[in-house]
N, C-alpha and C positions, 0 to 999 in steps of 0.2 A: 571479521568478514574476509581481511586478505589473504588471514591463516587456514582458512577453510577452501579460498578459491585455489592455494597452493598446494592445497592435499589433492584435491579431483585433480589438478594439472597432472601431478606427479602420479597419482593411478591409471591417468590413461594413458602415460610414459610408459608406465610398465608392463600394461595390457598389450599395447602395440608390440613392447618388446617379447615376451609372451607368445603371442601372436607369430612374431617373425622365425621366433625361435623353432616353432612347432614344425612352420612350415618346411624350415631349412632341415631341418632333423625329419621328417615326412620324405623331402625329396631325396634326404642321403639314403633312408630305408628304401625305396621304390626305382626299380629300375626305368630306366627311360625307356618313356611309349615309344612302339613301333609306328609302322605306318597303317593307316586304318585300315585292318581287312574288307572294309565295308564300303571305298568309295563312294556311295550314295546317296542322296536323299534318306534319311528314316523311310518316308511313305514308299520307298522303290526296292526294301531293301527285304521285302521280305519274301520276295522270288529267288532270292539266293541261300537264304535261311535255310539247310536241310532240318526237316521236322521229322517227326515218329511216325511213321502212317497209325491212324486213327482210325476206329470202324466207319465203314461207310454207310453213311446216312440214306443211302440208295439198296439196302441191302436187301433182297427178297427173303420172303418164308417160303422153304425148302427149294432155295437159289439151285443148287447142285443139280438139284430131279428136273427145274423146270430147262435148263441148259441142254440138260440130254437128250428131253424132251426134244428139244427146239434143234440139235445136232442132226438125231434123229430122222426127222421130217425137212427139214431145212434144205440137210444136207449141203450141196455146195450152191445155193440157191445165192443165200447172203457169204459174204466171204470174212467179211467180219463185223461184228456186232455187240450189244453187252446189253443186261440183263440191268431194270431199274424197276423201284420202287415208289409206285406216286400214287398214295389214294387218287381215287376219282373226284369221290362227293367232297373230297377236302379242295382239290384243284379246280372243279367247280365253282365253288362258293369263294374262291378267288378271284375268279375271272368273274361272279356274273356282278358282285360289289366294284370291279373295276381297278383291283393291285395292281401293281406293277409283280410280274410272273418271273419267275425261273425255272427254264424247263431243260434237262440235261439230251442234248443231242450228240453224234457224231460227227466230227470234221470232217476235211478234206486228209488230214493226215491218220486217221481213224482212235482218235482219242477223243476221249469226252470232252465238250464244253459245255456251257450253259449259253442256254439264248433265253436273253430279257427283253420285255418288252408290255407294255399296258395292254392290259385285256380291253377288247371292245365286242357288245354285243354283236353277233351279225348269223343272217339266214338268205339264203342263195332262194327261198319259197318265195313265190307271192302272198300279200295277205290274204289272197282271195280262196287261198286255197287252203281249205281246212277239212277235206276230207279223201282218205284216198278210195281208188277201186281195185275190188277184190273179182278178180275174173275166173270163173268158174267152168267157163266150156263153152262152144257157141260165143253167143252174145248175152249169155247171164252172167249176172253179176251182184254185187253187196259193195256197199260205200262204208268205211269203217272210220271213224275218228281219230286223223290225224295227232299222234300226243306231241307234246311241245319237245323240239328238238332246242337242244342248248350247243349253239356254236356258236366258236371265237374267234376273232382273228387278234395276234400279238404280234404290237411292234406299230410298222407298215405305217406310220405317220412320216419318215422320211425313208424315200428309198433305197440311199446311201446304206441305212442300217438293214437293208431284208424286214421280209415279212414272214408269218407264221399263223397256221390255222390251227385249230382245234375244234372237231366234232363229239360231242358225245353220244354214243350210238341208244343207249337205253335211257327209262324212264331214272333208272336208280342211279345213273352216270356210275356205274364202275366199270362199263369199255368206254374208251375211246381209242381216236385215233388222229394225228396231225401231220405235216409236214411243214416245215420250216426253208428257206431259201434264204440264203445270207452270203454277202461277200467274203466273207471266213468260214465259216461252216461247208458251205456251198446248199446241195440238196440234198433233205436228210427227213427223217420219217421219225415219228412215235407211233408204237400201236400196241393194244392190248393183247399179253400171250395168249389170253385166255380166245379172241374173236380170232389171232392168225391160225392158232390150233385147229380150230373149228373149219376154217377154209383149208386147211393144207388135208385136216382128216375127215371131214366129219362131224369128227364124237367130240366129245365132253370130257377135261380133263378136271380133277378135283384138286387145283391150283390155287395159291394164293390171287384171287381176282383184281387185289391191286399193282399186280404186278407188269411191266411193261416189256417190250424191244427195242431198242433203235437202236438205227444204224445208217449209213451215208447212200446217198445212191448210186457213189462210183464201187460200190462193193456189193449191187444186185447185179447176177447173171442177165446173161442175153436174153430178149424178149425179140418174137420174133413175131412183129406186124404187117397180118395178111398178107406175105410175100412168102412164096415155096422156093426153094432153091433148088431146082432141078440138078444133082451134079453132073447127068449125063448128057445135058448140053447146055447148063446155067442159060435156061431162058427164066424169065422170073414170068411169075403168075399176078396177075391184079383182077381180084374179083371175079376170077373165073375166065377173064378174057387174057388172051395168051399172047403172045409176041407184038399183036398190032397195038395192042393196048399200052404196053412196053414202049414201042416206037413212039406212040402218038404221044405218051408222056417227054419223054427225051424232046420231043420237035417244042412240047408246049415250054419247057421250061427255056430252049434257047430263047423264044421269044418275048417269054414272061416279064425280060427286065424292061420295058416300056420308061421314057418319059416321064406321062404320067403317074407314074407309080414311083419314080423316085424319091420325087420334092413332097411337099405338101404338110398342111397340119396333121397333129396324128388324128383316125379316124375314133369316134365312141358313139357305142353301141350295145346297145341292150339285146340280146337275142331269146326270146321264148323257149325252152326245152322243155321234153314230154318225158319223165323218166320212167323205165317198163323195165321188166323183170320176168324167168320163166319162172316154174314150179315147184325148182328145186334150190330158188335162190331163196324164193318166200318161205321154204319150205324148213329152210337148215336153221332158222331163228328167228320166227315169226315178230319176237316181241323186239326185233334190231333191226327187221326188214328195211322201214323209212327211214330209219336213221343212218343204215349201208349206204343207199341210196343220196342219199342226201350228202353224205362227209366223201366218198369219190369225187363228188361233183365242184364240194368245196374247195380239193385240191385242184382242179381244173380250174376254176376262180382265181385260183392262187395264181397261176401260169398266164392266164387270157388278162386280168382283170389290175393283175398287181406288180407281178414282173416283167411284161412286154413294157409296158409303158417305160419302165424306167432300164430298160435295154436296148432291145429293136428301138421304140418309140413309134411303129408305125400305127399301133389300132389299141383301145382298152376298149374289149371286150366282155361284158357282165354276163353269164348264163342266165336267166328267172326260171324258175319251175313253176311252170304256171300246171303241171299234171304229177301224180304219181301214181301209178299202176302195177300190179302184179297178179300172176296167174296162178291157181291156188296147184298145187301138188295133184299131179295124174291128171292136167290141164295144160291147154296150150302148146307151143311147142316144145318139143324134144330133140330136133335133127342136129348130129354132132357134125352134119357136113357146114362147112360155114360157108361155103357159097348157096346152100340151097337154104340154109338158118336166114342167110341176107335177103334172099329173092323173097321168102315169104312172111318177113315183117316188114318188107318193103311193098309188098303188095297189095292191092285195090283190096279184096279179100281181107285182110289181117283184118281181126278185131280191136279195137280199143274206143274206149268211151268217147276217149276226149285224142282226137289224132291229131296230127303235128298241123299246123297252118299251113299256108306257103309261106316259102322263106321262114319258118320255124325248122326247130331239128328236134330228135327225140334220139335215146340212146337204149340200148336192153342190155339189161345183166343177166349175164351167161352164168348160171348156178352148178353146171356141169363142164364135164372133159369137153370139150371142139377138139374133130381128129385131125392130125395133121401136124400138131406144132403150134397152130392160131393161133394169135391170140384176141384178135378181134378185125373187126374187118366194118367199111361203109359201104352206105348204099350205092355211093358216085362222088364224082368231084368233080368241083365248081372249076367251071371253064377249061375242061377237058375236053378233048374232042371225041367223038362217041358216047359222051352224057350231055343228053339234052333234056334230062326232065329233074334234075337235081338243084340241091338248092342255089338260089339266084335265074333260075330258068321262070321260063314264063307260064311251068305245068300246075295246073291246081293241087295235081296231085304227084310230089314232089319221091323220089327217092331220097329222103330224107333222114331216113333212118342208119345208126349202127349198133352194132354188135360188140360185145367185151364180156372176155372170159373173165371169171371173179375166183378160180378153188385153183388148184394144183394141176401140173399140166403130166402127163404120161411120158412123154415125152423129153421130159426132164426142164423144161421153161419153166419160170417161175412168175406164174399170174395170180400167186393167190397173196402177196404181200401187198399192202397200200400202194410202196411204188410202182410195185408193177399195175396195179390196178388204175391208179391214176392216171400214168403212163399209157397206158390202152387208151382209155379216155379222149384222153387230151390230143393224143394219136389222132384216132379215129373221126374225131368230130372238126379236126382239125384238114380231114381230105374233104368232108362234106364242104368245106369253107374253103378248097382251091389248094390246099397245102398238097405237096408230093415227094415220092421217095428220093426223088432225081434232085432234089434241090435243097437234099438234107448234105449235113457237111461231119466229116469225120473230125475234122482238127480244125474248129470255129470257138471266136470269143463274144462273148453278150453283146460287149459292148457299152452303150449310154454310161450310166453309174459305176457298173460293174467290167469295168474293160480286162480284170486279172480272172473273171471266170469263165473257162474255156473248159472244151472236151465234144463228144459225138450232141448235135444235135437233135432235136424231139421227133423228127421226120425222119430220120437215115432208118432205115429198113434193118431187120435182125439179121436179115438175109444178106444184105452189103455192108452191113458194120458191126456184126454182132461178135463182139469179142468178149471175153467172160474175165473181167470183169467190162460192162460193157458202156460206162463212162458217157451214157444218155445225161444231159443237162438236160433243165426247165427254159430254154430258149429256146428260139425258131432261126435257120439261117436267113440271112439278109430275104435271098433270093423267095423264100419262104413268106415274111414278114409280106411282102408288097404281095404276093400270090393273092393271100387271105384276103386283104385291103382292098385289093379290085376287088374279088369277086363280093365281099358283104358291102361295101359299099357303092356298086352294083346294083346289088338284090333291090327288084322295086315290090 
């Protein structure tokens, strides 16, 4: 037994020696390590890593043709942009089971990112409304069945991280279109070539239909809201009323900053909307009509509903659709003047089934050229002086109503992209509610959560700030924020 326990002694002698030897003979071959090229972390280190570029999994079918396309027609509308590839019905059936999303947007340095974030069902409709009207001439008309619109919004459970909508305009979901707002990104758009084509031309291209655009919104040209810039004696125009209208705004906003309106909890509010359309909006794609309608509005939601609150803080305001309307082709109106297009959907006269409340608002999509530059224009504004029958007034029957161009402007503006579209919007129904040009800001920060995003405010006119590229954020300036705030929480 001891002559056995002295042989394992002596093998693991040898083993170790063995061992040591390998080692030492190892380090005499091998030159001594430098110092780590890689200072860090494994998990940090692969942003330093140069890799091979790899095809991009974004790539379109026949990428080349649809760029020219979009060059083309675009022209210097968007300044920069990039072409991507996203099924619909496959992004769909993402959102409506409830993933967590990756959708590729544009930054603020105009390089792609992704924004993630949990899909949640959501419709700006009420349930009550499941049919729309189809207006035919006069006062005739057809109610046609509502089809199920599928929109999302991603992220937007904390505001710190932004939020993000998604509409799908058809039954078969292969358009849509979203925009995104984020403290990195900033604001930034997705939308189908295949729908922006159709607005910028017309016609019908035979495109890959899952094919998309985006791009930032500091890289859409000037949009130039209801304000004419006279150069030969720069009086601005508002609604048709000329110099005193001018003045009377200027006097309203010195006053605007009230007391009352500084402090307070923020104000919430559900506002009713009637949403209407003329003949040639119904007209360009009957079977996307409600779903057009419907996904503008959601990006207005996105600005009123999700990022005031967590910027300004003064009001979270909801749109409901409690209407949708449109006038069939070689119906309705036609007039490309927009102050005479405003007088007469704002009028006693104008037909519609289901017309705006008081204190409700309604909006019309403009399917046609507006001459001039327009790009949309309101009926009045809340606590102006000179509008006494708009909303927050005491008139049954309110000038309530606005107008927004939706297709390509002649003029060289560009109203037929989402941003610009939204933009009009959110403009527009934003003077109905007190907001004005005089108290928009050229060089303002959000603020609340987002105090690093800055640039021209939602209010600053084409006309006094429109530079190209023309750096319109999704906030309101301060003086703005409290406008609105009186006057909707005002309105009896």
């Amino acid at each position: 037994m001891k002559h056995i326990k002295k042989m394992i002694f002596s093998f693991a002698i040898l083993t170790l020696v063995l061992a040591l030897s390998s080692t030492a003979l190892a380090r005499a071959e091998a030159p001594e390590p430098g110092p780590d090229p890689f200072p860090y972390p494994a998990h940090e280190r692969s942003e330093f890593i140069a890799e091979e570029p790899g095809p991009d999994p974004f790539q379109c079918e026949d990428q080349p043709y649809i760029e020219a396309l979009l060059n083309e027609f675009l022209q210097e509308a968007i300044r920069d942009y990039d072409v991507v590839r996203i099924p619909g019905p496959m992004l769909n059936e993402m959102m409506r089971i409830g993933e967590i999303v990756e959708i590729p947007f544009i930054n603020l340095l105009e390089e792609r990112e992704m924004y993630m974030g949990v899909a949640q069902p959501y419709t700006a409709r009420d349930e009550s409304v499941e049919t729309a009207v189809v207006k035919m001439g006069g006062q005739e008309y057809f109610e046609e069945p509502l089809p199920q619109i599928n929109a999302y919004t991603i992220g937007c459970q904390d505001p710190r991280d932004g939020c993000g909508v998604i509409t799908f305009l058809n039954e078969e979901n292969t358009q849509y279109e979203g925009m995104v707002s984020d403290p990195l990104i900033g604001f930034a758009a997705i939308e189908s070539v295949s729908s922006l084509l159709k607005n910028l031309t017309g016609e019908d291209f035979a495109i890959d239909p899952n094919c998309s655009i985006i791009y930032n919104g500091n890289a859409v040209a000037a949009i130039d809201f209801s304000e004419e810039n006279d150069p030969t004696d720069n009086v601005f125009y508002e609604m048709g009323r000329h110099a005193e209208m001018h003045e009377a705004e200027l006097m309203h906003n010195e006053t605007s900053d009230s007391d009352e309106t500084k402090e307070g909890s923020m104000l919430t509010k559900t506002i009713n909307i009637v949403l209407d359309s003329d003949g040639t909006f119904y007209g360009s794609d009957k079977n996307t009509v409600w779903g057009r309608q419907h996904s503008v509005l959601h990006n207005v939601n996105l600005i009123y509903h999700w990022i005031e609150p967590a910027t300004g803080g003064q009001f979270d305001i909801d749109f409901k659709i409690v209407g949708m309307e449109s006038w069939l082709p070689n119906s309705g109106p036609t007039n490309t003047d927009s102050d005479k297009l405003t007088n007469e959907v704002n009028g006693t006269s104008y037909y519609m089934k289901r017309h705006p409340a008081k204190n409700e608002v309604s909006f019309f999509y403009v399917g046609y050229d507006l001459a001039g530059g327009i790009a949309g224009q309101a009926g009045g504004i809340c606590n102006l002086p000179g509008y006494d029958d708009t909303y927050g007034s005491n008139q049954t029957h309110q000038k309530n109503h606005a107008i927004g161009q939706q297709v390509a402007d002649a003029s060289g503006y560009q109203f037929a992209t989402l941003y610009g579209r939204s933009a009009v919007m959110a403009h527009e129904i934003a003077h109905m509610l007190g907001g004005t040009h005089g108290s928009g800001q050229k060089n303002a920060c959000a603020g609340g959560v987002w105090p690093n995003v800055c640039g021209t405010t939602l209010m600053l006119s084409g006309a006094a700030g429109g530079v190209d590229p023309d750096y319109r954020q999704s906030f309101f300036s301060d003086a703005n924020d409290k406008q609105i705030k009186k006057c909707v929480s005002e309105a009896k």
